[in-house]
N, C-alpha and C positions, 0 to 999 in steps of 0.2 A: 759353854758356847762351843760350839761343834769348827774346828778346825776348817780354814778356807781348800775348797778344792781347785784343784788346777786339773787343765785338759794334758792330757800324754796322747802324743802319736805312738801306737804301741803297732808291729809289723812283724814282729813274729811269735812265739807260742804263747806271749804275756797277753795278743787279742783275744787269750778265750778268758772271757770273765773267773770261767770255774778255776781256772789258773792261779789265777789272782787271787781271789778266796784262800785258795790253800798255803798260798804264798803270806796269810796271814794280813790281807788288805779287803778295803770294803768298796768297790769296784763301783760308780754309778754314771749313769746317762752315757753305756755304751751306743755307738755310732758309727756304720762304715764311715770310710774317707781314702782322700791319696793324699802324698801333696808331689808336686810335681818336681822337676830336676833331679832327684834322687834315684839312684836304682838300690836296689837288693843283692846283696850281696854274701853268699855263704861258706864260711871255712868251717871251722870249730865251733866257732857261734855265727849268728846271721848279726849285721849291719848295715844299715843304710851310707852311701857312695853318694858324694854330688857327681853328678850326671845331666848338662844339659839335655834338653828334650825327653830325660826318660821320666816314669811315674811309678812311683811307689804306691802300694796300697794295703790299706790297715781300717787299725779302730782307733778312733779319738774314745778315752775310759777317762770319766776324771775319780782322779786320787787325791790326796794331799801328799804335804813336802814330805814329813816325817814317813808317810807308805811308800815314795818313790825313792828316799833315801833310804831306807828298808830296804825294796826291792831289789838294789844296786848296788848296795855293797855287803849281798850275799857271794858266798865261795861261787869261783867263776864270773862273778861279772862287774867285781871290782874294776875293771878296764874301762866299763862305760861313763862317757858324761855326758851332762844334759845338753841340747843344744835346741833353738828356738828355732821352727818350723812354721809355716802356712798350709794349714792342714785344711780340705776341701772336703767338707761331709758333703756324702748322696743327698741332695736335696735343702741344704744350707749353705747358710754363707762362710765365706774363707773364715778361718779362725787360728788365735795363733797356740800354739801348743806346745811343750818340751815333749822331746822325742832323746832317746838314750844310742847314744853309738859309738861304736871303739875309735879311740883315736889314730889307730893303724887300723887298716883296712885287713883283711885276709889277702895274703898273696893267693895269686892266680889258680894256682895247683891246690889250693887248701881245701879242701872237699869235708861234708858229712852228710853221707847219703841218709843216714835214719832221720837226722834233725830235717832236713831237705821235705823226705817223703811225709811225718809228722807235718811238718808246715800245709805241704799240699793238703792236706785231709782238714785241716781249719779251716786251710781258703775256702775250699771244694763246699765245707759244711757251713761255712758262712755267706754262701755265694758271692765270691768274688769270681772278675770276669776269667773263665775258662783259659782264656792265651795269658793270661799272668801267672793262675795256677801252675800251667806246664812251662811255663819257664822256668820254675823254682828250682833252683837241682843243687 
């Protein structure tokens, strides 16, 4: 019997399927989406910020537990844990999803331009809207 899948809001490099793959997971029923009050947020790594009125935007991927436990506590991103989200696919209805985010946010000053510009080029190549692309920095 083939292990239950769960929906992930994934928002930064983990949206490209091929990512995932390599990351040694079996990636299916990708789906743009946002979910709302959240912004983006980037230091060393990117996470997601609650943020009234802002919108975050991604891919709803479903994995199961054991891939998203996998995924998460490889080198570097043991900090993240899951948190339950309402994640809004183009064209479906709200749904709820685990989404992965550090428990401390990145201070303000904390920059990574390559992960930044990387990101853009997903969005860009996955058409997400243009004014959220260049806000990415």
């Amino acid at each position: 019997m083939d292990p239950r899948r769960v929906d992930g809001f994934f928002y930064g490099l983990f949206m490209d399927t091929e990512v995932l793959r390599q990351a040694g997971t079996q990636p299916s029923d990708p789906r743009p989406a946002h979910v709302d009050d959240f912004a983006l947020r980037i230091g060393r790594r990117a996470t997601l910020v609650p943020s009234p009125g802002a919108r975050a935007f991604g891919m709803l991927i479903a994995l199961t537990h054991p891939e998203l436990r996998r995924l998460y506590t490889a080198p570097g991103l043991e900090d993240y844990r899951p948190e339950a989200v309402i994640a809004h696919p183009s064209g479906g209805p709200a749904t709820p999803a685990l989404c992965y985010n550090l428990l401390q946010a990145p201070e303000p000053q904390e920059r990574n331009p390559e992960y930044a510009m990387r990101l853009q080029r997903v969005l860009r190549d996955m058409g997400f809207p243009p004014e959220y692309v260049d806000s990415v920095e």
